[in-house]
N, C-alpha and C positions, 0 to 999 in steps of 0.2 A: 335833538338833545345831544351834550358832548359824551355826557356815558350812557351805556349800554350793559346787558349781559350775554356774556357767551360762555356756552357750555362743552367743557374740555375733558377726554378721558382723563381718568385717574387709574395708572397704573400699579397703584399698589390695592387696590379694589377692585381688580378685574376690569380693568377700563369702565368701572360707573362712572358716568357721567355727573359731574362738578359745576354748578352754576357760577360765574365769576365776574365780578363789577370790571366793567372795561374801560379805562379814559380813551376814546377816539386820539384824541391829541398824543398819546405817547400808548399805540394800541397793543405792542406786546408784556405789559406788565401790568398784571389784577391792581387793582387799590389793595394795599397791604391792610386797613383795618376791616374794610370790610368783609375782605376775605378770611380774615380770621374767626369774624360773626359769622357769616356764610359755612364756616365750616364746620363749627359748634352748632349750625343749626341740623346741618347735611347728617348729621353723625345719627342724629336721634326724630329727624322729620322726613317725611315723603319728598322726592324729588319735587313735582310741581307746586307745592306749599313751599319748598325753600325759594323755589326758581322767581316765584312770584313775591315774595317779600324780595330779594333783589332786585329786583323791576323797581319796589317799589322804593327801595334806598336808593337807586338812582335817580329819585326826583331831589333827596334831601342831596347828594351830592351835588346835582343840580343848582340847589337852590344857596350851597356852603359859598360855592365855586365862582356866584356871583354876586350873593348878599355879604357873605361872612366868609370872606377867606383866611381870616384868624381861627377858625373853630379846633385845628389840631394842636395847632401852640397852645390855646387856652385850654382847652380840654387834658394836656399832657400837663399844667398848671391848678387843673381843676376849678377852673371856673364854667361855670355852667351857661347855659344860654339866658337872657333877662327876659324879663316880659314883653319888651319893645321886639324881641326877636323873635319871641315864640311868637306872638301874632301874624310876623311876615312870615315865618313859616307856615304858618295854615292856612294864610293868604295864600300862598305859592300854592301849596296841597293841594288845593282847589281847582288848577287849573289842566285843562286837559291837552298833554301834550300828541295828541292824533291831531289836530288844527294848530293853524297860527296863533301864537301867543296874542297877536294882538285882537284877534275875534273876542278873548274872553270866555271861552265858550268851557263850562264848569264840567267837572267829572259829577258820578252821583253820590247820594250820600253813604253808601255801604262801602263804595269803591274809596270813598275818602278815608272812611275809618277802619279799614283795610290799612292805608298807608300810613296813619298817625300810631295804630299799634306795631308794623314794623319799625317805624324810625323811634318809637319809644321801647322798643326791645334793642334796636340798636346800641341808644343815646345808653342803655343800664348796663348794656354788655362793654360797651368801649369805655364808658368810667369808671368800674369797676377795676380794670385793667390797675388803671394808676390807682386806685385809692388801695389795691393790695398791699399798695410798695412803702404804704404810707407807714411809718412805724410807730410813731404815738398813736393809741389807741382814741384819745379822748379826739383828735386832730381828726380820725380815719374816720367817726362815729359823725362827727359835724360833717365834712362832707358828705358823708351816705347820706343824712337828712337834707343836705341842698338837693342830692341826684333826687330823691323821694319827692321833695317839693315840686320840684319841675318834673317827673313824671306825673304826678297829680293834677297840675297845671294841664299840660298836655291831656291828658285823661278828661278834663271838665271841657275840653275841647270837640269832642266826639259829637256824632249826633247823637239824638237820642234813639230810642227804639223805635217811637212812634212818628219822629220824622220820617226815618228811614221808612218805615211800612208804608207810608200813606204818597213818598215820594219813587217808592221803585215797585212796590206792588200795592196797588190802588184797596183801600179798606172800606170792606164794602157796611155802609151804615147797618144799624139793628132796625127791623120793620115795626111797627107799632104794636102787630101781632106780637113779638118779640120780646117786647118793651112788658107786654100787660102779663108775660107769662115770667119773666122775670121780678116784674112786681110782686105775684100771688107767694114765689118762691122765696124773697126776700122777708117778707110780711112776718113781722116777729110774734113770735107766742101771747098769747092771754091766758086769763084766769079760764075764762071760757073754752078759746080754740086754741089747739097744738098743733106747732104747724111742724110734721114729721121728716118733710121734704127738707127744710133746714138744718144745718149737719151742726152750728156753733149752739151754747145755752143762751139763756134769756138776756142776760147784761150784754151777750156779745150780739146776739141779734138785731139787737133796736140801736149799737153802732154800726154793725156792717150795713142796716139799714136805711143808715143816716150818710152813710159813706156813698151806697152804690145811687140813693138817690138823688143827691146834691150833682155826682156824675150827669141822670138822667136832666135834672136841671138845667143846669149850669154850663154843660159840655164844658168843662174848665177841663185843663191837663191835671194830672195824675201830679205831677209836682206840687199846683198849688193847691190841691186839698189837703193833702198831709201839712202844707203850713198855714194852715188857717189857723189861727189863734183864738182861745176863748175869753172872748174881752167887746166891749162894746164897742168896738173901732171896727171889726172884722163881722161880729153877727149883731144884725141890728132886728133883733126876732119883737118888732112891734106891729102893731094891726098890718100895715103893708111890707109883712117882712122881704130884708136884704140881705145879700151876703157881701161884705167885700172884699177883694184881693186883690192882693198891693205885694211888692217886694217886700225879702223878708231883713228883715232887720239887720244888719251887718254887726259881727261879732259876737251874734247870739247863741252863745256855747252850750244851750239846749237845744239848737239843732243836727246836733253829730257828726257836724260838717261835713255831710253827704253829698254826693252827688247830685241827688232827686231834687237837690233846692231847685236849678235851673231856674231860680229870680230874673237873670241877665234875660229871660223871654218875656217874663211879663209886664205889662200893661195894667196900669193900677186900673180896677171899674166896679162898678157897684152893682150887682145884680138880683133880680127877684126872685121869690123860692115861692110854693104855695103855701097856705094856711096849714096845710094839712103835713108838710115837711117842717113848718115851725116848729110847731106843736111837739113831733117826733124827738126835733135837735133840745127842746126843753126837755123833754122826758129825759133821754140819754144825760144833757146834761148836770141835772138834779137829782136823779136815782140812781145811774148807771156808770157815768165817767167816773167820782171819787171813789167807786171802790177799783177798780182799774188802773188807778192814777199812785203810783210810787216812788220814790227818789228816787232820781237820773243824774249820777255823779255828783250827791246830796243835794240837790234841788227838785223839787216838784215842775211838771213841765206846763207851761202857760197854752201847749199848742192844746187843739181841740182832742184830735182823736188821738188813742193814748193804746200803745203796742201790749197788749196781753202777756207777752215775753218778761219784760221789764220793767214796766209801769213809764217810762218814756215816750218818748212821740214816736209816731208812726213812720215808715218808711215807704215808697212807693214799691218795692219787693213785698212788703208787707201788706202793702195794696194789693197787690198780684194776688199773694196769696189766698186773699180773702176772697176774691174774685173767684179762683181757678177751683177753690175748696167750697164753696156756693153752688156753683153751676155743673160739676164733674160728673154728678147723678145725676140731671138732668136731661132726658132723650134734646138732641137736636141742638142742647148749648151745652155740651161738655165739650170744650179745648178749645171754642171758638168764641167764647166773651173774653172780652180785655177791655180796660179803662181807656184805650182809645177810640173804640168803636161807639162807645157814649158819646164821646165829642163828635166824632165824625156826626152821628143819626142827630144831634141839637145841632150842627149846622145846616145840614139838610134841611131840619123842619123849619127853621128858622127864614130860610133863603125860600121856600115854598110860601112861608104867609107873606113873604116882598111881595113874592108875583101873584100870590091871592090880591092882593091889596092893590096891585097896581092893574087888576084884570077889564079887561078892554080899553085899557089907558091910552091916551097919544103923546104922554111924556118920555119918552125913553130915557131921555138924559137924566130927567130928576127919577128917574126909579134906579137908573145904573148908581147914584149918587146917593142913594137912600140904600139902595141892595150894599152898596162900597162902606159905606160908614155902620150901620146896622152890624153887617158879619164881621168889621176889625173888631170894632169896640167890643162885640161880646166875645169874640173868642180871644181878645188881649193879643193881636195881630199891632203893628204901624201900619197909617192910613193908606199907603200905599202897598200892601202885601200883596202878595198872588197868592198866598193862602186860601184864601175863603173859595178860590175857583179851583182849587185842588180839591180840597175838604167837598164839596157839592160837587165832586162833575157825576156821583151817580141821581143825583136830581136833576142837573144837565141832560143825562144822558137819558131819563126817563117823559121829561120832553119833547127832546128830539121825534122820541119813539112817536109819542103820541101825535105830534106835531107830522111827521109821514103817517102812521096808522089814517088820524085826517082826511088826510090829501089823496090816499088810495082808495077810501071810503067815498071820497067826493069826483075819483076821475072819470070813472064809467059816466055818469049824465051830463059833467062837464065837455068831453069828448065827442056823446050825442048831441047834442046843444051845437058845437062846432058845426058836424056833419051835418045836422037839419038847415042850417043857414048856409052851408058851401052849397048845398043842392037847388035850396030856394033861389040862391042868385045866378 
């Protein structure tokens, strides 16, 4: 790479050490703006927190110095970077500079979103700069909303959480056992039986029950439950009921234009619930939703499950919280359920009835081809993903086991068998 950081005393600090953006090409003098960010960082952050966000504005240098060598003229003009550029920057982002550029070989997903919140801490500290100087006010306010829009931009660029988990520390599914103790705990009140262990009242029970069970279904991500709509296009609750999820509507100003949409991942498809969760989602939503359901910036919201807070749509924090306020009492899943361990444990079980179904088979091809198509389509992957063998490698992995367990169990007579025959000839 042509920059680097080197770290110089500062003699009016005692000689603390100073992290400093370096051009190789002209190696005795810092980058003057980054140095400026670096120092506003230095004043009020731990050395190796600042040291390492410079690391990482030397990849956006990097990336100015060869893509966009206009970025200081237009940024001191205030013009912002466009969409065609943001994307080549997080193209760039991606690439891990310890190998040749041309290997391709990606950093990981934390490391990435590491370096998209320093170059978006950057991009707000250096535009700022100029937008001070600006002295009509109405003039200063429009640009701050371009720099907000393109930090937003940026921002919906991030992985998510449950990328990141499942791609740098492996998310270990929920066991069945797991699943039925979770059930009992979810199971909302009757006239009959009170279920104490549940911490929300009766209207919010038989949602959160409708929420965490659709999870246990569906393995769908945490984004598209919260936008499932209550309409005949999205829940088709007839004798063989289905759920479907599809992208969400563009410019739907009931959805609060959050983050959690994350539409740009899904894969429209249609999927099966049982009798016994239909049933449930009628309940909820003929006795339960309309008292829950309030004006949301004067409109009623069309989405299904509906935020207690404000009678608006749900958010995927909102998910969290339902989740982490369910389970906290409970010995053995307090702090370890999250809505992505549902998806992880339906892939699993899913990729188990491939190789129940294909057991003693001598297809390999058409089971790899049925196992490939089966786990895209339901977990709303492209036909080509390496998803589904992320998501399953602890089914993989419980295989393998069995798969040597086998072969240790069968070596001792195998090895006799040998020995009997080398002696008889």
């Amino acid at each position: 790479m042509r920059y680097s950081v080197l770290s110089l005393p500062h003699p009016q600090y005692n000689d603390q050490r100073l992290p400093l953006l370096i051009d190789k090409n002209n190696f005795s003098v810092p980058e003057p703006s980054s140095a400026l960010w670096v120092w506003d960082l230095w004043l009020s952050g731990k050395f190796n927190t600042v040291e390492a966000r410079a690391r990482d504005l030397c990849v956006f240098y990097e990336f100015i110095s060869t893509e966009y060598s206009d970025f200081f003229s237009d940024a001191a003009r205030l013009k912002t970077l466009s969409s065609r550029q943001v994307n080549q920057l997080t193209s760039f982002l991606l690439l891990n500079f310890n190998h040749n550029i041309e290997d391709h070989i990606l950093i990981a997903p934390s490391t990435f979103n590491r370096r998209l919140d320093s170059i978006r801490s950057f991009l707000r500290f250096h535009y700022s700069r100029y937008i001070a100087r600006v002295e009509n006010i109405e003039m200063a306010d429009i640009h701050q909303k371009r720099v907000d829009k393109l930090d937003a931009l940026l921002k919906k660029k991030k992985y998510s959480t449950g990328d990141v988990e499942n791609q740098t520390h492996q998310t270990t599914p929920l066991s069945p056992a797991e699943i039925e103790i979770i059930k009992l705990v979810i199971r909302p009140s009757s006239d009959d039986i009170k279920n104490d262990v549940n911490p929300f009242r009766k209207s919010l029970q038989v949602r959160n029950a409708c929420l965490i069970l659709l999870l246990i279904e569906l393995g769908c991500r945490a984004s598209e439950l919260v936008l499932l709509r209550n309409n005949d296009l999205d829940l088709k609750l007839t004798h063989n009921a289905t759920v479907v999820i599809q992208q969400s509507a563009a410019g739907n100003n009931l959805k609060r234009h959050r983050r959690d949409g994350a539409s740009h991942k899904t894969r429209n498809r249609e999927l099966p619930i049982s009798p016994g969760l239909r049933d449930l989602i009628v309940e909820y939503v003929e006795d339960h939703r309309p008292k829950l359901r309030k004006p949301y910036k004067g409109q009623l919201t069309d989405y299904l499950f509906v935020s207690e807070h404000d009678g608006g749509a749900m958010t995927t924090s909102g998910l969290e919280y339902v989740v982490e306020t369910i389970f906290n009492r409970t010995k053995g899943l307090a702090g370890v359920i999250t809505p992505h361990r549902f998806r992880v444990a339906r892939m699993n079980e899913l990729r188990e009835s491939v190789d129940n179904k294909y057991a003693n088979s001598n297809s390999p091809m058409i089971k790899a081809g049925d196992m490939q198509d089966t786990l895209t389509t339901w977990g709303g992957w492209t036909g080509t993903s390496s998803m589904p063998k992320r998501y399953t490698n602890a089914h993989l992995m419980r295989k393998i086991n069995e798969y040597l367990a086998d072969k240790d169990t069968n070596k001792g007579p195998v090895d006799g068998a040998c020995k009997h025959t080398l002696s008889s000839t």
